[in-house]
C-alpha positions in Angstrom: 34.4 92.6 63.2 37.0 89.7 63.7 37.9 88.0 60.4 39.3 83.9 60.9 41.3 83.6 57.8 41.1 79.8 56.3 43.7 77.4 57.8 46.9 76.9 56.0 47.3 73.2 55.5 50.0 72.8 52.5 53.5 73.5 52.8 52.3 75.6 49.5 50.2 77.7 51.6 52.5 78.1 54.3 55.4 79.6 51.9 53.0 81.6 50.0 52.1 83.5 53.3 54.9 84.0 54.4 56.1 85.4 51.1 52.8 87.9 51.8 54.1 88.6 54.6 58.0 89.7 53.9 56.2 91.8 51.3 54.1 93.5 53.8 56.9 94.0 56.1 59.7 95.0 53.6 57.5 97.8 52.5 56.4 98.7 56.5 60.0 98.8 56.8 60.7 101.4 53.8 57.9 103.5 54.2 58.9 104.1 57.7 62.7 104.6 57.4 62.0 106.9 54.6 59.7 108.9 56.4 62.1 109.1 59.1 64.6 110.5 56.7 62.2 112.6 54.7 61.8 110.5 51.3 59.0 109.0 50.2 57.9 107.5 46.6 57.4 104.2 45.7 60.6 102.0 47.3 63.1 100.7 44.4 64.1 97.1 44.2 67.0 97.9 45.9 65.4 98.5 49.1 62.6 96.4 48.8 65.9 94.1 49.0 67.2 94.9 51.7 64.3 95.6 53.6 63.5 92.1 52.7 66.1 90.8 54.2 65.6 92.4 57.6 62.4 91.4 57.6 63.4 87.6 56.8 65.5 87.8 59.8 62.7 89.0 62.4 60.2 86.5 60.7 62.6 83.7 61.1 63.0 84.9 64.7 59.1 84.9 65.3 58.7 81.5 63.5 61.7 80.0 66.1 59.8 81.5 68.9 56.4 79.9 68.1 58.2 76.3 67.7 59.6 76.8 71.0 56.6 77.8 72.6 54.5 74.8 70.8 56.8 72.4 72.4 57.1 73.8 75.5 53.0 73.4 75.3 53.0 69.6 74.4 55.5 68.8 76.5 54.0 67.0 79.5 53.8 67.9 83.1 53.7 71.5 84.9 54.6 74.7 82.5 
């Protein structure tokens, strides 16, 4: 079953998504480092720090990468 989620259309929205998403990703992040190394728990604020971070970086990454390629789509002429 495919799911459309409703559009974001508010700056609100927007930041409140990608807020989701960090979380998701910090704690994808976490669980698989500390399986890696064994651990496993809940993660502490701590790490969910600096898991956060790492997943701020690769978002803002992704997010650079979809403006690029939404220009290079409106720009005119052969692609």
């Amino acid at each position: 079953m495919h799911v459309s989620p409703d559009p974001i259309t508010t700056q609100e929205q927007a930041a409140r998504e990608r807020d989701n998403l960090l979380d998701h990703f910090a704690r994808g992040l976490y669980c698989a480092m500390a399986s890696f190394s064994g651990g496993h728990g809940e993660p502490g604020e701590e790490a969910l720090a600096k898991s956060r971070a790492v997943a701020d970086d690769y978002l803002a990454a992704y997010e650079e990468w979809l403006v690029k390629i939404a220009a290079d789509n409106a720009a005119p002429g052969p692609q």
